[in-house]
C-alpha positions as a Markdown table, in Angstrom:
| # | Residue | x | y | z |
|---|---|---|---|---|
| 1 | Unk | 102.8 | 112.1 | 81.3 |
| 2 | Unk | 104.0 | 112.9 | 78.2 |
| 3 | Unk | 106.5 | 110.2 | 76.4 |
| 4 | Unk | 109.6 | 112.4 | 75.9 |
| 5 | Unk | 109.7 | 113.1 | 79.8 |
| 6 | Unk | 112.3 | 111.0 | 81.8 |
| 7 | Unk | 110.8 | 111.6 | 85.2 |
| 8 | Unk | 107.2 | 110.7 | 83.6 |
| 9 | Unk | 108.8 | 107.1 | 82.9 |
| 10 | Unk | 110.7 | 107.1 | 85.8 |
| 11 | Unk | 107.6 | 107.5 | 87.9 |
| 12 | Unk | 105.6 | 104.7 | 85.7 |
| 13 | Unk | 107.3 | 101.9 | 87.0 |
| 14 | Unk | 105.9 | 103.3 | 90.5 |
| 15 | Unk | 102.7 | 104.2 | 89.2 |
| 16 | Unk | 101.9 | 100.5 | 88.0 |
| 17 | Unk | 103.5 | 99.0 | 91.1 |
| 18 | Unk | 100.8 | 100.7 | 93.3 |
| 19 | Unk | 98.1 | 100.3 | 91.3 |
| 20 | Unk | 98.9 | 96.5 | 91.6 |
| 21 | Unk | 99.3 | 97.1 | 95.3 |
| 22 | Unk | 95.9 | 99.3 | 95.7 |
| 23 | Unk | 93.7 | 96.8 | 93.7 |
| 24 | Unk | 90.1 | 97.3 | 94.9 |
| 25 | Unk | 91.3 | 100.6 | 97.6 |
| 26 | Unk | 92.1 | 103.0 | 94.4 |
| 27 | Unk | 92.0 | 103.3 | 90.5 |
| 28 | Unk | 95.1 | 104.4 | 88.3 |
| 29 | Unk | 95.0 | 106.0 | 84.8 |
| 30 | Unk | 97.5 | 107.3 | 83.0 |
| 31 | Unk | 97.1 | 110.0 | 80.9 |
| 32 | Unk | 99.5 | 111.1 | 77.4 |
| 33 | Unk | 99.1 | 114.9 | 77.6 |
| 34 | Unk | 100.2 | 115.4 | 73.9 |
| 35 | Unk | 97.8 | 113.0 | 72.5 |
| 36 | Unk | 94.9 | 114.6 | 74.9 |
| 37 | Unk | 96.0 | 118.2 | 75.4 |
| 38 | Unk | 92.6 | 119.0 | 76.3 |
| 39 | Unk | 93.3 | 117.5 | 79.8 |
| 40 | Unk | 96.2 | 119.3 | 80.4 |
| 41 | Unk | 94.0 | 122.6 | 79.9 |
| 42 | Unk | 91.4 | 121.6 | 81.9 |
| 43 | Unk | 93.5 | 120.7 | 84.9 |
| 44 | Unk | 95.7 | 123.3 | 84.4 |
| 45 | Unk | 98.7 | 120.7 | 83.9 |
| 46 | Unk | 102.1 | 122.8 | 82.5 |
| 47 | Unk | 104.3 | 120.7 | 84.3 |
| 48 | Unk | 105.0 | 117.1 | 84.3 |
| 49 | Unk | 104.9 | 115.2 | 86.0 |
| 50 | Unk | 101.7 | 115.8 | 87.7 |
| 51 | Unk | 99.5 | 113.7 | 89.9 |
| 52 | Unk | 95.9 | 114.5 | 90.5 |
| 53 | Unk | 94.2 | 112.8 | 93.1 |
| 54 | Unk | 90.7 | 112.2 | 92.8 |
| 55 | Unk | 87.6 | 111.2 | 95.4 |
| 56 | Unk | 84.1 | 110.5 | 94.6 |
| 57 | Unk | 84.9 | 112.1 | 91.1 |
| 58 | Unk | 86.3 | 115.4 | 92.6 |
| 59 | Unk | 90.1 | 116.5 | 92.5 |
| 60 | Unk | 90.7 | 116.7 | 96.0 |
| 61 | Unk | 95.0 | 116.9 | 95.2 |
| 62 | Unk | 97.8 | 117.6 | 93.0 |
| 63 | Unk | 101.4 | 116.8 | 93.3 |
| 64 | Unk | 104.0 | 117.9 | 90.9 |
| 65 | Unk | 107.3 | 117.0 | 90.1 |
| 66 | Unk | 108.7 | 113.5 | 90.6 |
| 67 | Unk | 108.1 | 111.4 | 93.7 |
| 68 | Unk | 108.6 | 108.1 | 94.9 |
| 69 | Unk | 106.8 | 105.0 | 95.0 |
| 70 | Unk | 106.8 | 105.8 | 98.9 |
| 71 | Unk | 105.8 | 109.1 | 98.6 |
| 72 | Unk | 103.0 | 108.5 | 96.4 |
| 73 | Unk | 101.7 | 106.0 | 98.6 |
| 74 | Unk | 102.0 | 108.3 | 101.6 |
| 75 | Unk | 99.7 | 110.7 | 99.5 |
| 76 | Unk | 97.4 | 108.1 | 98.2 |
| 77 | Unk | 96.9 | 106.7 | 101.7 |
| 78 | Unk | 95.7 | 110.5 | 103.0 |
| 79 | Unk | 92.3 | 110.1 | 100.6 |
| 80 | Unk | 91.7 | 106.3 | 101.5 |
């Protein structure tokens, strides 16, 4: 996310709902990608916003552009 982008804070609201939701099934961070550049670079991030999706600390998918809260669920519920 970076601060400036509107879909990046349109997405938030979403973001925090489902990590609400998802208690216990799935953890959220989000992730300022102009305070911590280095993350951007070492997912390969140039576009925002970007979702990575993570199992047993492996990046097993990314989604980019802006999705809703239904759509992100729908992705979510493919690694659970």
């Amino acid at each position: 996310m970076t601060p400036w982008s509107g879909p990046c804070r349109m997405m938030t609201v979403s973001i925090n709902t489902l990590a609400t939701d998802y208690i216990g099934r799935a953890t959220f961070a989000q992730v300022n990608l102009e305070a911590v550049p280095a993350i951007a670079e070492q997912f390969g991030i140039a576009t925002v916003p970007t979702l990575l999706f993570f199992k047993k600390n492996r990046l097993v998918h990314t989604v980019i552009g802006l999705r809703t809260q239904a759509e992100i669920a729908n992705e979510l519920e493919e690694f659970l």
